[in-house]
C-alpha positions, 0 to 999 in steps of 0.5 A, a space after each residue: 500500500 505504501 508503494 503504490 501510494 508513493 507511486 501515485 505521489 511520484 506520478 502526481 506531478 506529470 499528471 498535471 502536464 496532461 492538458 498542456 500536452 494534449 493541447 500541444 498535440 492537437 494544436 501544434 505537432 499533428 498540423 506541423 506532421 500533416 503540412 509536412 505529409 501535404 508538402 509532398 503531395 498535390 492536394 485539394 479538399 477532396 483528394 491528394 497525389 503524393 509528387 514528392 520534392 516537386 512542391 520544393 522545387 517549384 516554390 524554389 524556382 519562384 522567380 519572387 522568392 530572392 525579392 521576398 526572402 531578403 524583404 523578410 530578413 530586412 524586415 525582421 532585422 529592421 523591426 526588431 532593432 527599432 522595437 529593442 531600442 526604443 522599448 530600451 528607452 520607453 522602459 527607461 522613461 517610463 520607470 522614472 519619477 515622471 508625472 503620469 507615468 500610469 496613464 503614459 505606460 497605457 497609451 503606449 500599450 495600447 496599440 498592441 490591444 488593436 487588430 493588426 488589419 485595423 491597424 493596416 487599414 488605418 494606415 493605409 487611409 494616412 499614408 495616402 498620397 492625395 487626401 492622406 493625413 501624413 502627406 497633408 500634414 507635411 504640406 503645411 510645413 512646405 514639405 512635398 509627400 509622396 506616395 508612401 505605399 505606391 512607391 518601391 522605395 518606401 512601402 516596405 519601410 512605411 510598413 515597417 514602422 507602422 508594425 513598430 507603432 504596434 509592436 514597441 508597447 509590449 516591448 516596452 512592457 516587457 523592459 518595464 518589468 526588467 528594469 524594475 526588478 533591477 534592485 535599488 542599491 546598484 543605483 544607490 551605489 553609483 549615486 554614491 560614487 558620484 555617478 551621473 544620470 548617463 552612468 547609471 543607464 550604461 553600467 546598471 540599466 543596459 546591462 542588468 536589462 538584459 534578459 528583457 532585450 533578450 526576450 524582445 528581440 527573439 519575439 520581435 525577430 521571429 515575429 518579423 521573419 514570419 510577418 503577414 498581416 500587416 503588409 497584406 493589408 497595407 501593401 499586398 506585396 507591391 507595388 509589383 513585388 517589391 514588398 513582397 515577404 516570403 508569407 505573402 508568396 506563399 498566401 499568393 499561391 493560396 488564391 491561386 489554387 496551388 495548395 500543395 505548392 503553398 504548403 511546402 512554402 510553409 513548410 520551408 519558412 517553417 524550417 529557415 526560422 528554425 534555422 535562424 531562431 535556433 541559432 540566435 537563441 542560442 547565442 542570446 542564451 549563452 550572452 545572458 548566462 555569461 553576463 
């Protein structure tokens, strides 16, 4: 009796992983297992015909993958450094003693409470050559606009910085939380030295605040790597190909009815940001651990 009850104290404690593990199972490793499968075939809602690599091939041969991939790295690249930089320096200011300090911290949240495609849509009204709020705006300071979606110049940086208007709240959010949980005698000991505002941020704040930088560029870079929404909805990938990322390729074969095609693009954005985030949070881990 005592060896069965210590048994099922033993077992206690797995039991509890159950759920998460179902959830895991239905949610993620079955779906990941089947695109895999789909990624070999030729595919409809009714009926499938196994091609093997051919799906990889012809999404490889696509002659907008090099304007989409190296998009996708600039993108993510981009966004994240803004949103590591800038949470840095919101979750700075907004854990000092400044007047309204609540009510600051939530209207910067608060775009990361919106529907991205509200977002998107917003946006796409603003930026707007003609009747566009940005554009009018800066004509009133005798600045010339120009058409910030419609050129092949700006209209993946446009979309770019919309997506770190959104994002930079929960960065932000996230260093808030790193930056407090620093204790206060490293500050009281800089202040006692003499140390100036400036010595306090380079030699406590950045580097005690590390794991939050940690955690917003791995959230933000995968984020990036893997960015749709936003710049379907402001851009569809033009004008022409030009914004194009490697998730609007793929969303293209979709509506064109090449499901088997898709699905192996899918499956090898799946793969290149394993590739890169593995990597990278490794790295990142090994840099926290030595700091």
């Amino acid at each position: 009796m005592t060896g069965q009850a210590a048994r099922r104290r033993s077992a206690y404690p797995y039991a509890l992983y159950l759920p998460a593990a179902v959830v895991f199972l239905v949610i993620f490793l079955v779906p990941t297992v089947m695109a895999f499968y789909f990624a070999l075939t030729r595919w409809t809602l009714f009926d499938s015909t196994f091609v093997g690599l051919d799906n990889f091939r012809d999404f490889l041969a696509e002659q907008n993958l090099r304007v989409g991939f190296v998009n996708t790295l600039v993108y993510a690249v981009l966004t994240s450094g803004l949103k590591v930089v800038l949470g840095l320096l919101l979750g700075v200011l907004l854990t000092s003693k400044l007047r309204l300090r609540g009510f600051l911290r939530s209207v910067v949240f608060f775009p990361t409470l919106v529907s991205t495609v509200a977002v998107g849509i917003t946006f796409s009204m603003l930026l707007k050559p003609q009747t566009g709020l940005v554009n009018q705006a800066l004509a009133l300071v005798g600045i010339d606009g120009r058409d910030w979606l419609g050129d092949a110049a700006t209209a993946l940086l446009s979309v770019a910085l919309v997506d770190v208007w959104k994002g930079v709240g929960l960065a932000t959010v996230i260093y808030i939380a790193g930056i407090m949980s620093i204790p206060t005698e490293f500050y009281q000991a800089v202040a006692v030295d003499g140390g100036s505002a400036w010595h306090r941020f380079r030699h406590i704040t950045l580097p005690l605040s590390w794991p939050a930088t940690y955690s917003v560029i791995i959230l933000s870079f995968i984020g990036g790597l893997r960015s749709f929404d936003l710049i379907w909805t402001m851009t569809r990938g033009g004008p022409g190909f030009t914004s194009d990322t490697i998730a609007s390729i793929i969303y293209k074969q979709y509506q064109a009815g090449f499901f088997g095609l898709s699905t192996a693009g899918n499956v090898l954005l799946f793969l290149i940001v394993t590739a890169i985030a593995v990597p990278l949070n490794h790295y990142l881990g090994k840099r926290q651990v030595a700091m």
